[in-house]
N, C-alpha and C positions, 0 to 999 in steps of 0.2 A: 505639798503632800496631802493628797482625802485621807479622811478619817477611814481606819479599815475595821472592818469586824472580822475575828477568826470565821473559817466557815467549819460546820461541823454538821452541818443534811445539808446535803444535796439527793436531786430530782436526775434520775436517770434515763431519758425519753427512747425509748428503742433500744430491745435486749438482743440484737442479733449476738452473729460473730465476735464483734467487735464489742459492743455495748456491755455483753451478758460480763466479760472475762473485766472491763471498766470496774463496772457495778460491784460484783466478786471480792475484786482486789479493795477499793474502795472502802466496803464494808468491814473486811477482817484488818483494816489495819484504821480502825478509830471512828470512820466515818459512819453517821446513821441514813443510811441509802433509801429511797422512797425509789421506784423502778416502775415502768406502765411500757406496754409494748401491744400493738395491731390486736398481735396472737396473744391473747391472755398466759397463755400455757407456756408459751418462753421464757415469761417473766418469771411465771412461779415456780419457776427450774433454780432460783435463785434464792427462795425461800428458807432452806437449810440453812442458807450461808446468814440467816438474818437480815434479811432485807425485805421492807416493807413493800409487797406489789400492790397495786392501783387497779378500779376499774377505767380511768378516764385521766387525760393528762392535768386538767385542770385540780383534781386532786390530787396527783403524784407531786406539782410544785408547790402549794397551801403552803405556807410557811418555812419553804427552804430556803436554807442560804445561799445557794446557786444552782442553775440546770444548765445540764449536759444535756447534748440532742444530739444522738449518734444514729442517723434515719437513714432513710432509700436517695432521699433526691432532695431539692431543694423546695419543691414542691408540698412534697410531706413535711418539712420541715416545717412550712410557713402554715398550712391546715394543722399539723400538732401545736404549734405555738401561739396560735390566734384563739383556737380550742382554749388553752388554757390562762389567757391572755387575762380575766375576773380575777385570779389568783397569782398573781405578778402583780407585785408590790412596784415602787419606784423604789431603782438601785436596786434591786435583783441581780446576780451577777449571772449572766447566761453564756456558758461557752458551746461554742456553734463547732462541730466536730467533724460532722458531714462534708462528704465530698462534695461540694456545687457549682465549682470553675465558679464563673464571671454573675451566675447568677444569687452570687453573696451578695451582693450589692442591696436587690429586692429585702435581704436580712435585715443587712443592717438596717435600713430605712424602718424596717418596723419596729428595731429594737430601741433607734433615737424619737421613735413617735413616741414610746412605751417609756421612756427614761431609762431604759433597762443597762448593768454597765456589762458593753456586747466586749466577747472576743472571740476572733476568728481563729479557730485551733485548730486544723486537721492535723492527723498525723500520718508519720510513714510507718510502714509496719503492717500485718496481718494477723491473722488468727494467732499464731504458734507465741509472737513476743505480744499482743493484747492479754492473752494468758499468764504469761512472766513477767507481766510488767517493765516488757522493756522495750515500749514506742518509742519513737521519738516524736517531739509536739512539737508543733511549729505555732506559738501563738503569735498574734499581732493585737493592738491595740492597746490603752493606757499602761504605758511600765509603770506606774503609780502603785499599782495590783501585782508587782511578781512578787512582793514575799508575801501575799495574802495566797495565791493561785499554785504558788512551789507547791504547799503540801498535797495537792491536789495532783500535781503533773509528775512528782517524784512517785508516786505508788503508779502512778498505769506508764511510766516511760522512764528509762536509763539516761533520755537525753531532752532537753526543753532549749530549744534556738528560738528565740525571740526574733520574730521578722522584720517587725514596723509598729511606727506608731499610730499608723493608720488601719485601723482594720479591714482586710480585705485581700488586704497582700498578702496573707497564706495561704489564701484560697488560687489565688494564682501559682503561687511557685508548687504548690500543690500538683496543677495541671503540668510543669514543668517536669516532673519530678515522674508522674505519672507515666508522661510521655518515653523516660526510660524502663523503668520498669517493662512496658510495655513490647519495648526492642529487643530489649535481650529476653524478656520470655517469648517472643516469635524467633529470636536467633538459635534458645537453645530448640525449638519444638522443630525447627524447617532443618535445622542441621543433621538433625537424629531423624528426623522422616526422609531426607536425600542419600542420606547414607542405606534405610533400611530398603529403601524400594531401586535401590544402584546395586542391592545384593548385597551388601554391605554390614557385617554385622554393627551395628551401634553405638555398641558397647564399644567399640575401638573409638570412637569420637570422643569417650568421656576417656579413655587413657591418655588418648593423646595428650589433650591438654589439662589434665587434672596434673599439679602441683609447677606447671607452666604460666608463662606472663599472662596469656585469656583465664586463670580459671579464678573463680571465685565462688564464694559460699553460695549463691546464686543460683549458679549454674549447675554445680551441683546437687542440689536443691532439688531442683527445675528438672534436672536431666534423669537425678535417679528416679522422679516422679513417674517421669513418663516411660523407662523402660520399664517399670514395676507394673504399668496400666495402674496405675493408683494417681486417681484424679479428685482424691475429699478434697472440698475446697476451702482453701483459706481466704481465696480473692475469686468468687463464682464470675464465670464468662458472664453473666445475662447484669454484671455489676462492671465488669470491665466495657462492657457495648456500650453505656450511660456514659462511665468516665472518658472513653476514648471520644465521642461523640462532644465533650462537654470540650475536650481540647480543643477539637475540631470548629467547632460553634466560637472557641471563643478568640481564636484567630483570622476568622474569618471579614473582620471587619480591619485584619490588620494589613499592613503592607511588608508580608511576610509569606513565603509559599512554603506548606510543608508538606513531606510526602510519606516517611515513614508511617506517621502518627495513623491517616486517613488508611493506606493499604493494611494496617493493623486491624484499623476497627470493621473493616471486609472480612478482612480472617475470622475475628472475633463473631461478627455477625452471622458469616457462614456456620461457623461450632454452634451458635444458638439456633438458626433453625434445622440444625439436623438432629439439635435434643438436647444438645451437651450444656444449655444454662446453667446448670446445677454445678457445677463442674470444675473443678480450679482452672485458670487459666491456663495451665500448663495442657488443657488440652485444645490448644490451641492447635496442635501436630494432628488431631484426629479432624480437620478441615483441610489437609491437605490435598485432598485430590480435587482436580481439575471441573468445574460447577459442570460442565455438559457431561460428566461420566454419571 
């Protein structure tokens, strides 16, 4: 067993979506939160709540007890982390949050240069339960640290599944995980578009199977989004094109053929260049027509 230290600041690296509603929860319940984001002004949305924002990452981690790095890409991750790399102590605890498929790997490598104690944590979950605090995390790496990391994973998630003891294997089942999510919101978007352009009202798709074996909170979800035309987004298309991409990329070296995943992230691509990035995936149904119309 290592020696543990309570953590009690943490470094919040990117206030999106996701990040801001972390940091929030964080804060009101004990935690003294240091927060830096791209956008200055996202951060300082979080200032009411008592949380310290930053001009620069290398000052949001100065003397924290762990950083969260909840970013775009895997990309930003390693430019935000290397940024602030002066001010990372050895034993730092750094939990990596970000979605990155297969390119965790490049992480970790910098965080065993760095001494740093890494863990791969995505979670499941979007905007609505990052607000509730009720993710679910998926970490991997030293269980030595789950009673030091609970207090941390109980305020932003309802649920903490320990993966491995490797870290890196969250970032995979991650992409695993993705690849559903992904299915059924093209399942409910194509269903409700076949129905509406067959003459069809829609609305009869979601009676059908509402309180039957298909339906689920989901889909519901999902479905009433899109008859409502209400696409705020909780999981923005121009974030699902990255993550469906990153499936793609990282099977590609496997000897495995997949087909769903790839015709998704078409769909999804089409919805961003006709504007729709912005967009919850659930509008994934406004790419429906045919690319030569």
């Amino acid at each position: 067993m290592v020696e543990q230290k309570e953590i009690k600041t943490v470094a919040v690296l990117g206030t999106g979506i996701m990040g801001a509603p972390m940091a929030r929860n964080l804060q009101k319940n004990g935690f003294e939160v240091h927060a830096w984001n791209r956008t200055r002004a996202k951060a300082e949305e979080l200032q009411p709540d008592g949380v310290t924002v930053y001009d620069t990452p290398q000052e949001a981690v100065k003397d924290v007890d762990a950083v969260i790095t909840v970013l775009k890409d895997a990309a930003t991750v390693l430019e935000t982390i290397k940024s602030a790399q002066e001010s990372l102590t050895k034993g730092t605890i750094w939990i990596q949050m970000t979605t990155v498929g297969k390119k965790i790997d490049e992480i970790i490598q910098f965080a065993n240069e760095h001494k740093l104690i890494f863990f791969d944590a995505p979670v499941q979950g979007t905007k609505a339960p990052a607000e509730s605090g009720e993710l679910t995390i998926m970490p991997s790496g030293s269980s030595d640290y789950k009673e030091v990391l609970a207090p941390i994973f109980d305020v932003i998630g309802k649920k903490t599944i320990w993966v491995s003891e490797e870290a890196g294997k969250s970032s995979r089942l991650k992409l695993a995980l993705n690849s559903w999510v992904f299915a059924l919101t093209h399942g409910v978007a194509e269903s409700l578009t076949i129905a509406k352009e067959l003459g069809v009202d829609p609305q009869l798709v979601m009676d059908v199977i509402t309180g039957g074996p298909m339906d689920t909170p989901y889909f519901q979800q999902k479905g009433k989004a899109i008859l409502n035309d209400d696409y705020t987004a909780s999981f923005a298309v121009k974030n699902a094109v990255k993550d469906a991409q990153l499936i793609v990329d990282a099977v590609e070296d496997e000897d495995l053929q997949i087909d769903i995943t790839p015709a998704g992230l078409r769909r999804f691509q089409r919805a961003l260049d006709e504007g729709h990035g912005d967009k919850d995936i659930a509008a994934s149904g406004l790419a429906g027509k045919k690319e030569n119309e």
